[in-house]
C-alpha positions as CSV (number, residue, x, y, z in Angstrom):
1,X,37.4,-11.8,-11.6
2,X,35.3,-14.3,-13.3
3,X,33.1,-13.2,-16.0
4,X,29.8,-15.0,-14.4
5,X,30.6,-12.9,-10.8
6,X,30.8,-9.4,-13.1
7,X,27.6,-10.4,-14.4
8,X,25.7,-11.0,-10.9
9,X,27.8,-8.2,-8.8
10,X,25.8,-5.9,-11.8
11,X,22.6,-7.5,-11.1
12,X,23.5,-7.1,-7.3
13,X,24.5,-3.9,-7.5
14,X,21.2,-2.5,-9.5
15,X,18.7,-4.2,-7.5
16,X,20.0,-2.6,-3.9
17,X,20.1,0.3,-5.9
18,X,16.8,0.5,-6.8
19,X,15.7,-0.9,-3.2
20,X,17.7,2.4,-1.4
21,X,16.8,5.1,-4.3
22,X,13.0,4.5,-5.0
23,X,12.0,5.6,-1.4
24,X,14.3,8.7,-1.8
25,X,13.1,9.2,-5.6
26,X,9.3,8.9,-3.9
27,X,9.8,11.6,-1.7
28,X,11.3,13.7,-3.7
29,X,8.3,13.5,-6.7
30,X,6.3,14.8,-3.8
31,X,8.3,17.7,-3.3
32,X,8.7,18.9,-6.3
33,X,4.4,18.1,-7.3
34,X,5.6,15.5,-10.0
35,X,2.3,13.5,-8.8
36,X,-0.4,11.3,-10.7
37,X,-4.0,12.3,-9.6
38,X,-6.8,10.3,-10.2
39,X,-9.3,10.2,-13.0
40,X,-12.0,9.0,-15.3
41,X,-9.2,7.1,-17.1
42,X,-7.2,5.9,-14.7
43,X,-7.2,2.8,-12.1
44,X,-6.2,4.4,-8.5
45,X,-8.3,6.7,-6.3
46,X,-6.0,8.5,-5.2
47,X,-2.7,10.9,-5.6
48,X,0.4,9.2,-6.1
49,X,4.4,10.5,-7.1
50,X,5.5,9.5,-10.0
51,X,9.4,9.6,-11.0
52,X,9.6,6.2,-10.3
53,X,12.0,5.7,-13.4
54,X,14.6,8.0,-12.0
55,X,15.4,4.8,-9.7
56,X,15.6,2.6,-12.0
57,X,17.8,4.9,-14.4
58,X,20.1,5.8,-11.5
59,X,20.3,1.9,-10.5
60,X,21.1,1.3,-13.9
61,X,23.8,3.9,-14.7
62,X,25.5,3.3,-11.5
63,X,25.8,-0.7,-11.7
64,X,26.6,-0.3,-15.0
65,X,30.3,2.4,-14.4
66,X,30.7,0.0,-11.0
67,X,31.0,-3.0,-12.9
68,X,33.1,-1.7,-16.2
69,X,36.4,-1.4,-14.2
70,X,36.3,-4.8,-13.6
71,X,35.5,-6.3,-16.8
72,X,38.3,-8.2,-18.5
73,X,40.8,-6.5,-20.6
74,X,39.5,-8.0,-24.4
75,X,35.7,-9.3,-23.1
76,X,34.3,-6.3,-24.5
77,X,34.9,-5.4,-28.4
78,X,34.8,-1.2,-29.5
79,X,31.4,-2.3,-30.8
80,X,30.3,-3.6,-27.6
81,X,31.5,-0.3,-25.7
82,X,29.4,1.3,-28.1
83,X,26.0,-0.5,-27.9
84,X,26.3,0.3,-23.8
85,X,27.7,3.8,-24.3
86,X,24.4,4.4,-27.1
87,X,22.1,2.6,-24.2
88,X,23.6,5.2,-21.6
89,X,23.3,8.1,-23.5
90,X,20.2,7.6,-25.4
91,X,18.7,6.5,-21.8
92,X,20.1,9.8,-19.9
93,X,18.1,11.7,-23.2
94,X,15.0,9.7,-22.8
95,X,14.8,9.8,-19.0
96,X,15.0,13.6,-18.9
97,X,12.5,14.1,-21.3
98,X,10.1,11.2,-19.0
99,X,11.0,13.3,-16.2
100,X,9.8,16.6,-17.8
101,X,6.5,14.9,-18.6
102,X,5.7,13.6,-15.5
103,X,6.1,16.9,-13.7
104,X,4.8,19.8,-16.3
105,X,2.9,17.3,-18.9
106,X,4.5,18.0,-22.6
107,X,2.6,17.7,-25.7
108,X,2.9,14.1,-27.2
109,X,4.9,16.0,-30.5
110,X,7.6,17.6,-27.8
111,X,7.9,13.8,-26.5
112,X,7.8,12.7,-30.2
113,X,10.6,14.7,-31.2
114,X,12.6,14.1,-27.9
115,X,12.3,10.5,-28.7
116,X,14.1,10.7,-31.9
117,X,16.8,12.6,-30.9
118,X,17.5,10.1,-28.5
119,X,17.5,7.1,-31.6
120,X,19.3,9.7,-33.7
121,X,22.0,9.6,-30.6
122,X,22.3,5.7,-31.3
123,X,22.4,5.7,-34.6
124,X,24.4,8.7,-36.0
125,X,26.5,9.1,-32.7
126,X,27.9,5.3,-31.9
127,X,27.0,3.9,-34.9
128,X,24.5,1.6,-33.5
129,X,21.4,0.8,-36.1
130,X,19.8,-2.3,-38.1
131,X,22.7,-3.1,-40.9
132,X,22.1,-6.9,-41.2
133,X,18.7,-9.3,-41.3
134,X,17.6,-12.6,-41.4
135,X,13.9,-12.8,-43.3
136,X,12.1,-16.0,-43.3
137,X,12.7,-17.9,-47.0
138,X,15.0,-15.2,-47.8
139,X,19.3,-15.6,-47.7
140,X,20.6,-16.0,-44.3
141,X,22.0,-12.8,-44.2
142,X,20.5,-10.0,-46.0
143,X,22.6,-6.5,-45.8
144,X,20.3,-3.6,-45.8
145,X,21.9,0.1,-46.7
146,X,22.1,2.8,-45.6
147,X,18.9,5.2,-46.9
148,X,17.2,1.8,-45.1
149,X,18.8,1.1,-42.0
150,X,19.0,4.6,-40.4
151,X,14.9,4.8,-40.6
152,X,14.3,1.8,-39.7
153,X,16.3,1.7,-36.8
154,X,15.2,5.0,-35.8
155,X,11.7,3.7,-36.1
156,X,12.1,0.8,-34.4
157,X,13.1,2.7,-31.0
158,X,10.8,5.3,-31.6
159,X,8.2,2.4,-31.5
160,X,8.8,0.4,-28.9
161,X,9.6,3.2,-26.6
162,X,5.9,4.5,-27.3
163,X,4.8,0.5,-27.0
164,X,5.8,0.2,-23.3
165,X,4.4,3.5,-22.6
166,X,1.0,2.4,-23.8
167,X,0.5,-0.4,-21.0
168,X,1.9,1.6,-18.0
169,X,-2.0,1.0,-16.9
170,X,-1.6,-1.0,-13.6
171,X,0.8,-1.1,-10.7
172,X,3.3,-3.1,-11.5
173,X,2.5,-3.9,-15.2
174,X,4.7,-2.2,-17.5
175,X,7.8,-3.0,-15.2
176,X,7.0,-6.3,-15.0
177,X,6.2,-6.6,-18.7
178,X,9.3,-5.2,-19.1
179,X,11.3,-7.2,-16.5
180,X,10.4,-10.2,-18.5
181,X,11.2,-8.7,-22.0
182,X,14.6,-8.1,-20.6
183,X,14.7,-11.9,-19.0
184,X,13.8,-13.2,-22.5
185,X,16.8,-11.3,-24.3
186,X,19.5,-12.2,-21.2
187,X,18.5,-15.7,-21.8
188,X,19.4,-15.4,-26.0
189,X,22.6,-13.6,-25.1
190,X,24.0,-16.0,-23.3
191,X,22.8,-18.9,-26.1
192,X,24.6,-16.2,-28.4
193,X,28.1,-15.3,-26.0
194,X,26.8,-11.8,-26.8
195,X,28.2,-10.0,-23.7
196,X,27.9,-6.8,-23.9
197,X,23.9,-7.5,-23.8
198,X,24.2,-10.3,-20.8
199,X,25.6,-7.3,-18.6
200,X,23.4,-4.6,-19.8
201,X,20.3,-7.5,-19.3
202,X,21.7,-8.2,-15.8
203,X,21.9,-4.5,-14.6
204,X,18.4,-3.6,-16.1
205,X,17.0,-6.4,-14.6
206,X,18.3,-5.8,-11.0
207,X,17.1,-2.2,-11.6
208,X,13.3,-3.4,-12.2
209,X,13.4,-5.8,-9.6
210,X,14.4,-3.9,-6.9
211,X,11.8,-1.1,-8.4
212,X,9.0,-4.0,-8.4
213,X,9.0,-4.3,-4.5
214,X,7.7,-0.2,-4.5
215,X,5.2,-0.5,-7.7
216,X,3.8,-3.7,-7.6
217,X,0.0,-3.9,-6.5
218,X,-0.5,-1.8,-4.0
219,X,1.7,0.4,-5.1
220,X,3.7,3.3,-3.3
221,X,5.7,4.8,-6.1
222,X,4.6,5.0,-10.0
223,X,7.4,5.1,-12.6
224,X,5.9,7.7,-14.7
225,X,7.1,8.1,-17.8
226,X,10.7,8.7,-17.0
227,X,10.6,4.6,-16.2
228,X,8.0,3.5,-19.4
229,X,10.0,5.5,-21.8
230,X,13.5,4.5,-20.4
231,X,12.2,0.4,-20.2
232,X,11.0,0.6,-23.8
233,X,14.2,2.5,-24.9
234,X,16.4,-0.2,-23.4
235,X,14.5,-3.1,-24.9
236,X,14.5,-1.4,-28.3
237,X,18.3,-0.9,-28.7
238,X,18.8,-4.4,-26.5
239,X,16.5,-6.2,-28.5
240,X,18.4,-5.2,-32.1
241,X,20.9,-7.7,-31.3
242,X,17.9,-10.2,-33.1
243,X,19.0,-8.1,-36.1
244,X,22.7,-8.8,-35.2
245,X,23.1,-12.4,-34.4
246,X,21.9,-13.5,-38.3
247,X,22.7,-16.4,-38.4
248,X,21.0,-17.2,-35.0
249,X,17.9,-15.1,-34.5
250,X,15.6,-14.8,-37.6
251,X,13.8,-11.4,-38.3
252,X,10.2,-11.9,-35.9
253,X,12.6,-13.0,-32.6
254,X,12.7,-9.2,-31.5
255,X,9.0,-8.8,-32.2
256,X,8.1,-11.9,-30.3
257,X,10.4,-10.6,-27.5
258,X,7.7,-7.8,-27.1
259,X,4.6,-9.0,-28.5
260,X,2.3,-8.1,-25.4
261,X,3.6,-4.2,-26.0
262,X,3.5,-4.2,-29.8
263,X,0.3,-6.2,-29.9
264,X,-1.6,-3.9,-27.4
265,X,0.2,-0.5,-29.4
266,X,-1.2,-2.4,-33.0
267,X,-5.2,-3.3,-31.5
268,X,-4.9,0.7,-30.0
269,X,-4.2,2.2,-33.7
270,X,-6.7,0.3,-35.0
271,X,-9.4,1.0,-32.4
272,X,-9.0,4.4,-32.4
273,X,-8.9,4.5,-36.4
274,X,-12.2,2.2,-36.3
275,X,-13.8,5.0,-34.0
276,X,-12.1,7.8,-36.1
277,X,-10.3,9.2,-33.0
278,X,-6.7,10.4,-32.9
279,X,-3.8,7.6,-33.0
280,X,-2.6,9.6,-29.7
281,X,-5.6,9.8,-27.9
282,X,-6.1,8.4,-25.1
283,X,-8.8,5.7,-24.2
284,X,-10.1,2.9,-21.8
285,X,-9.6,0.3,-24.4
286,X,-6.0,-1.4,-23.4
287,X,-5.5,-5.0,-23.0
288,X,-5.7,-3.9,-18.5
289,X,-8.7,-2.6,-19.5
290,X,-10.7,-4.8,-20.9
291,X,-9.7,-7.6,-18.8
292,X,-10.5,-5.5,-15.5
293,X,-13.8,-5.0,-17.1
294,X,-14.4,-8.8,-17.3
295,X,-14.4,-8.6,-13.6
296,X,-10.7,-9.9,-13.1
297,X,-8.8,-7.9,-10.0
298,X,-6.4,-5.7,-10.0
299,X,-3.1,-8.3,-9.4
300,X,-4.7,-10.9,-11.6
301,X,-5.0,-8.7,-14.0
302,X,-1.4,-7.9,-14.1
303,X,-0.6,-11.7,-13.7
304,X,-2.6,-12.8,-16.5
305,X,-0.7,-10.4,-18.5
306,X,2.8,-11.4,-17.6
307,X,1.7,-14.8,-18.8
308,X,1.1,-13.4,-21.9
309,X,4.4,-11.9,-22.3
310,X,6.0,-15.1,-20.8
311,X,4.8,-17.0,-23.4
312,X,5.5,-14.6,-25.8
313,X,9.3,-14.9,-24.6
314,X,9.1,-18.4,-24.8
315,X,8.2,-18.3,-28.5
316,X,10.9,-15.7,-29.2
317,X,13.6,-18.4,-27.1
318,X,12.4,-21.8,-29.4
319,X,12.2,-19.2,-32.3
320,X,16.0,-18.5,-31.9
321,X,16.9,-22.0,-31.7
322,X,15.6,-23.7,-34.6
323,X,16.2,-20.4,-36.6
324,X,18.9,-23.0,-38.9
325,X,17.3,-25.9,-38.9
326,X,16.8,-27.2,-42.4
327,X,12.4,-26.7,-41.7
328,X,13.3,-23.0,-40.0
329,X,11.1,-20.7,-42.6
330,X,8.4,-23.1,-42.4
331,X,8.1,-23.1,-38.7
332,X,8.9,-19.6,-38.7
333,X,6.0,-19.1,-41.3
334,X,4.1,-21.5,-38.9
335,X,4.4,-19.8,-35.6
336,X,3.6,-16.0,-37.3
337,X,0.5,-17.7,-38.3
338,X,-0.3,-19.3,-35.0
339,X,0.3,-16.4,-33.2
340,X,-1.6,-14.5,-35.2
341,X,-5.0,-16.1,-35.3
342,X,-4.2,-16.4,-31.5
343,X,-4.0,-13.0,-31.0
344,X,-6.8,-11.6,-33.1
345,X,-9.2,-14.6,-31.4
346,X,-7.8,-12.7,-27.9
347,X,-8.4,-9.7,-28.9
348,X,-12.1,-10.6,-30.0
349,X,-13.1,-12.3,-27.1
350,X,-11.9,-9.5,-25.0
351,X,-13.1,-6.4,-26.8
352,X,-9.9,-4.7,-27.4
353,X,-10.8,-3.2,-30.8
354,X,-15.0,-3.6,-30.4
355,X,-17.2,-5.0,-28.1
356,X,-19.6,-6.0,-30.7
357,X,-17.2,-7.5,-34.0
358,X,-15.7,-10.6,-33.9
359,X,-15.4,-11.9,-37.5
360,X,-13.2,-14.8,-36.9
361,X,-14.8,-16.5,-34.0
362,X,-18.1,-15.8,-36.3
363,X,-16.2,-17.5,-38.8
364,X,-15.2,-20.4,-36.6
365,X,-19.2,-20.9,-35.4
366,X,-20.2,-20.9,-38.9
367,X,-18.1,-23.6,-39.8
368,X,-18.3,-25.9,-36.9
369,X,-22.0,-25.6,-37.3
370,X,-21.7,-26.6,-40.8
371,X,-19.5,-29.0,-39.8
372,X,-22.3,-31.0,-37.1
373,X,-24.8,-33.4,-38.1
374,X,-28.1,-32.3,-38.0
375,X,-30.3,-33.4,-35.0
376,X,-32.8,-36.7,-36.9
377,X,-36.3,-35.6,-38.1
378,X,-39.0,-37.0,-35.8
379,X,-41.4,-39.4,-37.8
380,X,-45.1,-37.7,-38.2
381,X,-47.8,-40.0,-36.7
């Protein structure tokens, strides 16, 4: 069997999956009260299961042990077995802890600690963590020890796991976010030959596809946290290979890969530090948020945003192929700056830190207005 077939029989396999286990996951939520009801804070009106993850888990794991018996003999490295065997049991970690929390409710340290246990898993038990990196005007490959690597790694899960957790605000939106995260990083993967990632992309991709056609707007079944913690834990570890391929993917690729998540998690912290209110608190703030309170529907809503993240992937695609071109630091330099004037300009014509700041637009007036001749004096008679 062809290596091209393996990869779509995984994608296959995931998304009927998801399409046969999500009703089944839905009523089971209901039995067992695992149930979203509505509030001040949040965007339905009324009760609805959550769980939704479980589907996409279960897709997941189960394309994943149909496929492996028919992968070639040599395709996949001990390393390779290892980045899917860390994604698996990390996930299995993660998911329980998601599922716990979407029944009884746990205390953000509980999921805290749960969610390093699951990185420690990667890191200390397959040997899985951030050993190699390409910075911008630095050597092209830059080994980073131990004392380093283990935090940062661990951090680096820990955060983006939190990061899509953060936007699970809409039907549809963290999923979809998500979906396109994970298109972004198949796409590298196979630039790369990296194929331990193109089937672990494949299988996670049918898995969130086949969950879209319950959560997207209106939708029947949430994903909980057992799905926003699982999709963020996935595109942590999958989105390290930016840290493996050195000499192909400079050190921003993986940040660009999740920018709307990361950027939405960074304006949070510092909206809540601004209004001196706990990093973990929750608020009606988000990037969903504020664009449903500029009058923009439910589904465009979502829509705007997975054009924010598509372009986002785009960036992180062009990043990874001009990463050794003779000018790369210099675009590289050039795009973190675009993107982040970009971004800050976004976030202060939407609000998402405060309604009433907006210091570089101000800026911008101020020097256009500067910049524009001065209406002609009319003559006294």
């Amino acid at each position: 069997m062809s290596v091209s077939v393996i990869y779509i029989m995984g994608f296959v396999i995931a998304l009927v999956l998801a399409l046969s286990l999500t009703p089944l996951v839905k009523t089971f939520a209901f039995k067992i009260g695992a149930i979203d009801k509505p509030n001040y804070r949040k965007v339905h009106t009324r009760i609805m299961p959550r769980l939704g993850g479980l589907a996409i888990y279960a897709a997941f794991i189960g394309a994943v042990l149909a496929v492996l018996p028919f992968v070639p003999e040599g395709m996949l490295s001990r390393y390779d077995m290892n980045l899917i065997f860390a994604t698996m049991a990390g996930g299995t970690i993660i998911v329980l802890l998601g599922a716990l929390d979407d029944r009884i409710e746990l205390s953000a340290k509980v999921k805290l600690l749960g969610q390093i246990i699951a990185a420690c898993v990667v890191v200390f038990g397959f040997g899985v963590k951030i050993d190699l990196v390409n910075i911008p005007f630095g050597a092209n490959m830059q080994p980073i020890a131990d004392w380093l690597s283990i935090p940062l790694t661990i951090f680096w899960i820990v955060g983006v796991t939190n990061a899509i957790n953060l936007i699970d605000g809409l039907d549809g939106l963290a999923a979809g976010v998500s979906g396109i995260a994970i298109g972004t990083i198949l796409v590298m993967a196979f630039v790369m030959g990296f194929e331990p990632t193109i089937l672990l992309s494949c299988v996670l991709l049918g898995g969130i596809v086949g969950f879209l056609f319950f959560n997207f707007h209106p939708a029947k079944i949430f994903m909980g946290d057992s799905g926003s913690l699982f999709l963020g834990f996935c595109l942590a570890t999958l989105s390290m290979i930016g840290f493996k391929q050195v000499t192909i993917v400079s050190f921003v690729t993986p940040l660009l890969i999740i920018g709307v998540p990361l950027s939405d998690t960074f304006f949070a912290i510092v909206r809540r530090w601004i209004n001196k209110k706990p990093i973990f608190a929750p608020d009606k703030g988000h990037l969903h948020h504020r664009l449903r309170d500029l009058g923009f529907s439910h589904r465009r809503t979502v829509l705007i945003i997975y054009g924010i993240a598509a372009f986002f992937g785009c960036c992180a695609i062009v990043q990874s192929t001009i990463v050794q071109s003779p000018a790369a630091n210099w675009i590289t330099f050039g795009v973190i700056v675009i993107l982040t004037i970009l971004l800050q300009i976004g976030a202060e014509l939407i609000g998402i830190v405060d309604k009433t700041r907006r210091p570089v637009i101000n800026f911008i007036q101020r020097k256009l207005l500067k910049l524009s001749p001065e209406p002609a004096r009319q003559n006294k008679s």
